[in-house]
C-alpha positions as CSV (number, residue, x, y, z in Angstrom):
1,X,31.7,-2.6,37.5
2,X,29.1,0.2,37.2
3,X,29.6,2.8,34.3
4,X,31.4,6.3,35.0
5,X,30.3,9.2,33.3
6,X,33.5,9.1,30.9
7,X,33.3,5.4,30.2
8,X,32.7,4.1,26.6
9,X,30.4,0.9,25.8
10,X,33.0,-1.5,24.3
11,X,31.2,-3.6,21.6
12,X,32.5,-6.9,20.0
13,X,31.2,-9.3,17.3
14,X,31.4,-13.0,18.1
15,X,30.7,-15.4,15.1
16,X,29.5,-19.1,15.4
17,X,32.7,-20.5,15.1
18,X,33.8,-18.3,18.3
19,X,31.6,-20.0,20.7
20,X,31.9,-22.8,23.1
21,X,29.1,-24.3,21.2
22,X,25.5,-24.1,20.6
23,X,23.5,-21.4,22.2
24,X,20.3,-21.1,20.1
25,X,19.9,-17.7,19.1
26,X,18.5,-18.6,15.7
27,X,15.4,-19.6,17.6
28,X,14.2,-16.5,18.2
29,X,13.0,-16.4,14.8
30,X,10.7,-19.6,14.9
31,X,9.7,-17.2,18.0
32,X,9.0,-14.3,15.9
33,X,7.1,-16.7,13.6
34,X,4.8,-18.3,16.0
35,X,3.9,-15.0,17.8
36,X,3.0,-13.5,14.4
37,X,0.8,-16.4,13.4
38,X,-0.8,-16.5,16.4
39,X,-1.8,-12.9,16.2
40,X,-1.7,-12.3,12.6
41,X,-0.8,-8.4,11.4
42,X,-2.8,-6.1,9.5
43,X,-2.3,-4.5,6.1
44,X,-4.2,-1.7,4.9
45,X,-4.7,-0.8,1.3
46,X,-6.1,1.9,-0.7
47,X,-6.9,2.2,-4.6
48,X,-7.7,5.6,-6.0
49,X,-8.3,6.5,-9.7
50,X,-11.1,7.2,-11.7
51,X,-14.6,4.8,-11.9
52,X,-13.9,2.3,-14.7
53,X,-10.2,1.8,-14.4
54,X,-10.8,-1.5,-12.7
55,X,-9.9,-0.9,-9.5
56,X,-12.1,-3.5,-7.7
57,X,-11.2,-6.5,-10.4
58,X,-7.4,-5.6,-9.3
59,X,-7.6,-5.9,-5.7
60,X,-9.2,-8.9,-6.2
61,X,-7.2,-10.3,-8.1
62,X,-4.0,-9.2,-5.7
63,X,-5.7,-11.1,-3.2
64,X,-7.5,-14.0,-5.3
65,X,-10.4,-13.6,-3.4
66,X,-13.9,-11.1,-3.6
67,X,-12.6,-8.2,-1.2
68,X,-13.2,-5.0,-3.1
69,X,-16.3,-2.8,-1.9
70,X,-18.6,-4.1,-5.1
71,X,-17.9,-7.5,-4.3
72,X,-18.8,-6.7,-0.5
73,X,-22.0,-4.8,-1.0
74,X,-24.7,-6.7,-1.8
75,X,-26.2,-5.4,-5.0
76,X,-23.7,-3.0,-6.1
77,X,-25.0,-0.1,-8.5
78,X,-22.0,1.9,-10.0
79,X,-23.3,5.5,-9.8
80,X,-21.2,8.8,-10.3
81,X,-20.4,10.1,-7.0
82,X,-20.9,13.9,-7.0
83,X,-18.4,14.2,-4.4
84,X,-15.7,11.6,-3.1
85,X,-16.6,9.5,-0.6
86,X,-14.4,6.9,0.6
87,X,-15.2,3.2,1.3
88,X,-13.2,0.8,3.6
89,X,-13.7,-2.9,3.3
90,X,-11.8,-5.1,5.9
91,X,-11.5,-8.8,5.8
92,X,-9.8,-11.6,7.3
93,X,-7.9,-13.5,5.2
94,X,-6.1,-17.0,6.3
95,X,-3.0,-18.8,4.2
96,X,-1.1,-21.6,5.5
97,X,-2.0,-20.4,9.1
98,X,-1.1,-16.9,9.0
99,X,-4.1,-14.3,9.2
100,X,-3.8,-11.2,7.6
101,X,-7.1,-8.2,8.6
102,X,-7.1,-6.8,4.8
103,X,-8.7,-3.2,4.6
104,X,-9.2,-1.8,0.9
105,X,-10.1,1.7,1.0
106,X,-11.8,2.9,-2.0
107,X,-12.1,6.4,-3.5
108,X,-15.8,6.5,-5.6
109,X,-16.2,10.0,-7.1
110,X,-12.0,10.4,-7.3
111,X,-11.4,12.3,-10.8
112,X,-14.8,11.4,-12.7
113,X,-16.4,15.5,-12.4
114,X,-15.8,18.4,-15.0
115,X,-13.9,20.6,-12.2
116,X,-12.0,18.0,-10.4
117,X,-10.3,20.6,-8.4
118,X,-9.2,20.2,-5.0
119,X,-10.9,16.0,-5.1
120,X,-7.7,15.2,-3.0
121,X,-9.1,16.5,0.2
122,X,-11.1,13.8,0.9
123,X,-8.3,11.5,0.4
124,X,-5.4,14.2,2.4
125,X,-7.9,13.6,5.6
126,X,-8.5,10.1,5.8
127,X,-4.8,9.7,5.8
128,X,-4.2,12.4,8.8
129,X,-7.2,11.3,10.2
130,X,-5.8,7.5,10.6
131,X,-1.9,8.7,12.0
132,X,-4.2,11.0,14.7
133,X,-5.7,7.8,15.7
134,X,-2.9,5.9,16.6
135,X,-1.1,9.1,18.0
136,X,-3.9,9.7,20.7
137,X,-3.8,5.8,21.0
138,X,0.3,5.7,21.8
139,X,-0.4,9.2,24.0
140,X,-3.2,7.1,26.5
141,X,-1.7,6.4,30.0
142,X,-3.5,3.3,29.7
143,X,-2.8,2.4,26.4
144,X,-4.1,-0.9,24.3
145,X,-1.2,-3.6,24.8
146,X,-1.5,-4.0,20.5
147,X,-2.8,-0.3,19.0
148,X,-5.5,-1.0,16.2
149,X,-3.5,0.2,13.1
150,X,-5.8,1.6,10.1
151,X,-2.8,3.6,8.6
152,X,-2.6,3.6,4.8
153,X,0.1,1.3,4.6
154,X,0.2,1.9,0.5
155,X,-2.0,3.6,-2.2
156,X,-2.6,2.0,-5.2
157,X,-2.6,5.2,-7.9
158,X,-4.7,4.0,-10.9
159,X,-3.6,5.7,-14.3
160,X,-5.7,5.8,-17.6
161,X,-3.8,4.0,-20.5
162,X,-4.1,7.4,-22.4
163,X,-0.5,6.7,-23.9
164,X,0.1,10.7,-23.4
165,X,1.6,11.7,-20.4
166,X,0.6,12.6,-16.6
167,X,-2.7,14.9,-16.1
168,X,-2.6,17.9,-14.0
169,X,-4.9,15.9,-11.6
170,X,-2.3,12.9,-11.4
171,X,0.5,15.4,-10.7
172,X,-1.2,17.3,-8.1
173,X,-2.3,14.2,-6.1
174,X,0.8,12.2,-6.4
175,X,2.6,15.9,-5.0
176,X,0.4,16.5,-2.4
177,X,0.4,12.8,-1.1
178,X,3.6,11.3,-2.3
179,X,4.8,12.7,1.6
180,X,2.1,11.3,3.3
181,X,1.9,7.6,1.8
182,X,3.4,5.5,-0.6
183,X,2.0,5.4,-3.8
184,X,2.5,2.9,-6.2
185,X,1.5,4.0,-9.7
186,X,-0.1,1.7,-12.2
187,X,-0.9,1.7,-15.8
188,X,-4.5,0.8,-15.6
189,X,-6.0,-1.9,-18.9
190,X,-2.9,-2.1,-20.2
191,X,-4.0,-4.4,-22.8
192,X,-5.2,-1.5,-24.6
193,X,-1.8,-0.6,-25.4
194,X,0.6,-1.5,-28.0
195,X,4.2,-3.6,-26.3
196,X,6.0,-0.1,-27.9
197,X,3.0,2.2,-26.8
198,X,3.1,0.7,-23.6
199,X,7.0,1.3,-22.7
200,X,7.2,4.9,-24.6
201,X,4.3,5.4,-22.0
202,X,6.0,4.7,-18.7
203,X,9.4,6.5,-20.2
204,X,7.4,9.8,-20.4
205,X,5.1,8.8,-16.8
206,X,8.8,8.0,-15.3
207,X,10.1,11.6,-16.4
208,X,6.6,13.2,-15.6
209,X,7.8,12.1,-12.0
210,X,11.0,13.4,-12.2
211,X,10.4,16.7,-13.3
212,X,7.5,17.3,-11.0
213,X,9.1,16.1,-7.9
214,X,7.4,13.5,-6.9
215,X,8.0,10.6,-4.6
216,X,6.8,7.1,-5.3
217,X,7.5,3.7,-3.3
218,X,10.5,2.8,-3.5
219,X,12.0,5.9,-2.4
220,X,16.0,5.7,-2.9
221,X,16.4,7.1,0.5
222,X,15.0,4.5,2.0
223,X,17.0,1.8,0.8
224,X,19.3,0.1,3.7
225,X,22.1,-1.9,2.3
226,X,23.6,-2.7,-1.4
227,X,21.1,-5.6,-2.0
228,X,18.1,-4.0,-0.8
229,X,19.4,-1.2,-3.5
230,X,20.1,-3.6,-6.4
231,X,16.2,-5.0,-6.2
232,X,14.6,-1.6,-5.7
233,X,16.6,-0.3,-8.3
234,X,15.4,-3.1,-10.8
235,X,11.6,-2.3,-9.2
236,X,11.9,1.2,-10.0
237,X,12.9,0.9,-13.8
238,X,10.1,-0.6,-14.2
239,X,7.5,2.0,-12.2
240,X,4.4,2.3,-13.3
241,X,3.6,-1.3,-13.7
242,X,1.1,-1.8,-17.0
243,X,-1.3,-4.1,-15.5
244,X,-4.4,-6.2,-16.7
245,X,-7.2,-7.8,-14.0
246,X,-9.6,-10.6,-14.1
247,X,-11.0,-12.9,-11.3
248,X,-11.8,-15.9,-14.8
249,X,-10.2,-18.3,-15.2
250,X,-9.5,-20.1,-18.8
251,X,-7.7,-23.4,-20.3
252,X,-4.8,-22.7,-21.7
253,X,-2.3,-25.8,-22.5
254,X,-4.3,-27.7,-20.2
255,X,-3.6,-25.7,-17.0
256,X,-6.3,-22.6,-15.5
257,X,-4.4,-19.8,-15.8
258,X,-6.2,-16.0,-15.1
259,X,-7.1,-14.5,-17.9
260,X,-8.7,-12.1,-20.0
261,X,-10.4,-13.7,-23.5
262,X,-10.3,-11.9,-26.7
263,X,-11.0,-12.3,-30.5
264,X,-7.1,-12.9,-30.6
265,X,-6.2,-15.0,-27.5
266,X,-6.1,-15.0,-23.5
267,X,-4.1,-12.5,-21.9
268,X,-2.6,-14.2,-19.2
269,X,-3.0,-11.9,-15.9
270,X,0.4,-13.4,-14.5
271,X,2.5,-14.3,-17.0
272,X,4.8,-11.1,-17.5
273,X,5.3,-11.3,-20.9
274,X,1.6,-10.2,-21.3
275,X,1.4,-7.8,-18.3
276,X,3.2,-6.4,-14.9
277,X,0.4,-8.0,-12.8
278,X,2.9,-10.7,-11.5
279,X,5.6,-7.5,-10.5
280,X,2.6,-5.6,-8.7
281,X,1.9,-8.4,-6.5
282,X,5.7,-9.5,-5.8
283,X,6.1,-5.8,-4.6
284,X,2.7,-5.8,-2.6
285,X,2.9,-8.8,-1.1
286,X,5.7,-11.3,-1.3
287,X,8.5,-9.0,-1.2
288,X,8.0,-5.6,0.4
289,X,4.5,-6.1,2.5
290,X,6.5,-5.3,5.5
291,X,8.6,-2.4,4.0
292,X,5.5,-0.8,3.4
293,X,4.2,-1.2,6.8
294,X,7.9,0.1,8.2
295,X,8.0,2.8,5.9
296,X,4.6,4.0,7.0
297,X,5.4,3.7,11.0
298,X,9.0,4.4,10.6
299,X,9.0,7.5,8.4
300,X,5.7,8.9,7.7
301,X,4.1,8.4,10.3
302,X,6.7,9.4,12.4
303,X,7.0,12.8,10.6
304,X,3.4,13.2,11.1
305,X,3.6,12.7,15.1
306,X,6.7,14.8,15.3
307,X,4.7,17.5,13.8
308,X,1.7,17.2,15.6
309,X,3.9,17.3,19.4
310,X,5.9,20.4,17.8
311,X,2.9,22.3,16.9
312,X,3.3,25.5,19.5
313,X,-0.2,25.5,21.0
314,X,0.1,21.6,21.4
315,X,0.5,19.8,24.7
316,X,-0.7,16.1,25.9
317,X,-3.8,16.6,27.4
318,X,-5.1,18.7,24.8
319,X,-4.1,16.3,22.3
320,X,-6.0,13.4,23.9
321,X,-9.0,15.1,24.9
322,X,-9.2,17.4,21.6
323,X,-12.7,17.0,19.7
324,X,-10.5,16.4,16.5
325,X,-13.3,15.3,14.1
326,X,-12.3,11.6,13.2
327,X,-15.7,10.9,11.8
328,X,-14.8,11.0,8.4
329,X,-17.9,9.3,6.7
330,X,-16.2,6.0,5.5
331,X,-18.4,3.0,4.9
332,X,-17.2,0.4,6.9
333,X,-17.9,-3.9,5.9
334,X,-16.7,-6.6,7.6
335,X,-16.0,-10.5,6.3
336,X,-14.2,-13.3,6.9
337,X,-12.6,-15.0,3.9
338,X,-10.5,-18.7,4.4
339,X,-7.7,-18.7,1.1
């Protein structure tokens, strides 16, 4: 019978052993499967921190594969960038049958001046610059069946192994775009640290983010049920990860492990008792890829559009056919890899 305006949807739950028999609702995830490696997803990526942290040798070795900007560009010279400029670097990448468009957006000239005042700017638009994108995208009458997506799902936040504590330019960027993105902090060359120099580090980095107020991925908010809250919990004891990058290979009991050679040994990118490579990745990929990318549509994004359609001179058709400068400068590159 149709609804009355007093009548109340009556929901009940009906388990497996309730039914007549076999109806095949578990199918729908092979479904879900097969539509997603047919059109693959995109994940967008971004590394900021000053020149000679090592940014680039990370990502690629995230990714096992040459995808930063210096391994793109076809001789690479590292200069000092008087201003920052930022780079993006997309690729297609292919595992097992499931394609992933990889963008790494780079941030030359982040932190490396004498007055490094206001260097987040740059950084602050790009991000805006990307959600106001896919808003006028979602606001077309005829809009794409699939919007493009070149949102910042994460930012990689490179850290000097200084063994101090945060710098005024850490805790300004991490305030100012903690809201906008999630940052992921990382201890940059940890190898350069002491085991006890290392874990006194992150203790003060950990209360550095407390005190100032600022958000990192994962946010306690966000977690959804008990389990989700027991692994993020054990995730964000161990915030910022204290990593080491190399894209060599060595011997090392007869297997080719990752690793970087000294006068006293190899240390092993992804073994964790050398280095919190292997938790970085785990987090980036294997684990919370998708989180990242709900959090970003979900939340941030969200906030962003909800802002932008509440804005008081703000109406549809100027927000479409506004001369919003999206040109923002970025260097754009183009590959195909096969992993």
């Amino acid at each position: 019978c149709p609804p009355t305006r007093n009548s109340q949807q009556q929901t009940s739950f009906k388990r497996g052993s309730d039914l007549f028999g076999y109806v095949g609702i578990d199918a729908v995830l092979e479904q879900m499967q097969r539509k997603t490696m047919k059109a693959g997803f995109e994940f967008n990526i971004m590394v900021v921190g000053q020149s000679g942290l090592g940014k680039s040798t990370l990502v690629n070795t995230l990714f096992k594969s040459k995808v930063s900007r210096k391994s793109c560009t076809s001789n690479f010279e590292e200069k000092i960038s008087k201003t920052v400029r930022l780079h993006a670097v997309s690729h297609v990448i292919e595992e097992k049958g499931v394609k992933m468009k990889l963008t790494v957006i780079d941030t030359p000239g982040f932190g490396d001046q004498i007055n490094n005042e206001n260097c987040w700017e740059p950084i602050v638009k790009y991000v805006n610059e990307q959600y106001e994108k896919y808003l006028r995208e979602e606001l077309n009458i005829n809009r794409k069946r699939r919007i493009p997506d070149s949102r910042v799902h994460c930012c990689v936040y490179f850290l000097p192994a200084t063994g101090h504590r945060l710098r005024p330019i850490d805790v300004e960027f991490m305030k100012r775009l903690g809201k906008m993105v999630s940052i992921v902090p990382v201890i940059a060359k940890a190898d350069t640290l002491t085991v006890e120099e290392r874990q006194e580090f992150k203790e003060r980095i950990r209360e550095d983010l407390t005190a100032n107020g600022i958000c990192v991925y994962p946010q306690r908010e966000y977690d959804e049920d008990p389990e989700e809250r027991a692994l993020n919990d054990r995730i964000r004891k161990s915030i910022p990860f204290a990593v080491v990058g190399t894209d060599k290979e060595h011997q090392v009991n007869g297997n080719k492990v990752l690793g970087r050679k000294t006068k006293w040994g190899i240390i092993e990118v992804e073994n964790v008792a050398h280095c919190e490579f292997a938790n970085l990745r785990d987090l980036l990929i294997r684990s919370h890829l998708q989180d990242l990318k709900d959090v970003t549509h979900n939340i941030l994004y969200e906030t962003y559009r909800v802002q932008r359609l509440n804005e008081s001179n703000m109406n549809f058709s100027e927000l479409v056919l506004s001369t919003w400068p999206l040109g923002n400068g970025t260097d754009k590159c183009e590959t195909e890899s096969q992993l």
